[in-house]
N, C-alpha and C positions, 0 to 999 in steps of 0.2 A: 309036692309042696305048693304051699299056695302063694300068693302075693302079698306084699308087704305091704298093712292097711295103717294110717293116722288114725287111733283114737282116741279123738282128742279132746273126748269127754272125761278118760282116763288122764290124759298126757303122757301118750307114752305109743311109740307104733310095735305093730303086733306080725309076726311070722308065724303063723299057724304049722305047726309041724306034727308028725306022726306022735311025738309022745310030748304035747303039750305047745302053748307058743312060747317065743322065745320076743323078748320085749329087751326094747330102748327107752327107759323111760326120761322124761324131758320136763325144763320149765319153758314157757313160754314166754319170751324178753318183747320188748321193742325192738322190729326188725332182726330178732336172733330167737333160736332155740339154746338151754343150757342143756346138753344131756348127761345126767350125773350117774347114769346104770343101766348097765345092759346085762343079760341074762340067757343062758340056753337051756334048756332040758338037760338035766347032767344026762342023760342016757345019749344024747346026741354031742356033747363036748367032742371039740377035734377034728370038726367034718365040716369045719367053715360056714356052719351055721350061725355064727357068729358075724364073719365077715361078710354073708351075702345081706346079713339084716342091714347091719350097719353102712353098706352101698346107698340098700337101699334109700335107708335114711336120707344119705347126701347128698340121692338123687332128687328126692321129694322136696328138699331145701332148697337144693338151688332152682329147681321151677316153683318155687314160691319167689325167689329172691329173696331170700332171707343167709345167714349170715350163722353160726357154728361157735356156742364157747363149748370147749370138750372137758368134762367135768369127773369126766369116764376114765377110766386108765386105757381101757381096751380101745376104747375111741380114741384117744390122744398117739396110743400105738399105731393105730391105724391108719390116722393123716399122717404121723412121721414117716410111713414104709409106703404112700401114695399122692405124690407130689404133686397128681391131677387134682386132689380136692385143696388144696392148700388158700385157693380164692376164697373160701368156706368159712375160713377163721373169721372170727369176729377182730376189730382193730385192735382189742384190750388184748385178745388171746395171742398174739403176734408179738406184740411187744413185750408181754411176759417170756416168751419164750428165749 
């Protein structure tokens, strides 16, 4: 599997996998990403292809310094069961919550 690349002429980063990629697509804020859909190969569901995009993602953010509204269900699941990315939330997404 390959690396998890910003295309960010798309907006959206991209995991290239054996049957297709699998994308987080995103809007681009002031100081924040919105990411409103993430996707996998249905042939690949269930194999945490989902979860390693989605790392990825949070990792690419925060060495930008930028900041997380999750717009995604899969993604809002995601920081709720990983309390290491929770610095991530944007201030509006925090206080919603």
């Amino acid at each position: 599997m390959q690396a998890i690349r910003n295309n960010a002429a798309l907006n959206r980063y991209e995991l290239e996998t054996e049957a297709g990629f699998a994308v987080a697509n995103y809007r681009p804020l002031p100081g924040a990403i919105a990411i409103f859909h993430t996707e996998v190969p249905l042939p690949l569901r269930g194999r945490n292809i989902g979860v390693r995009l989605v790392r990825g993602v949070l990792e690419d953010v925060r060495g930008q310094g930028l900041k997380v509204i999750p717009q995604c269900s899969f993604v809002r699941a995601f920081l709720a069961r990983h309390p290491e990315y929770q610095d991530l939330l944007a201030p509006e997404t925090v206080a919603a919550r």
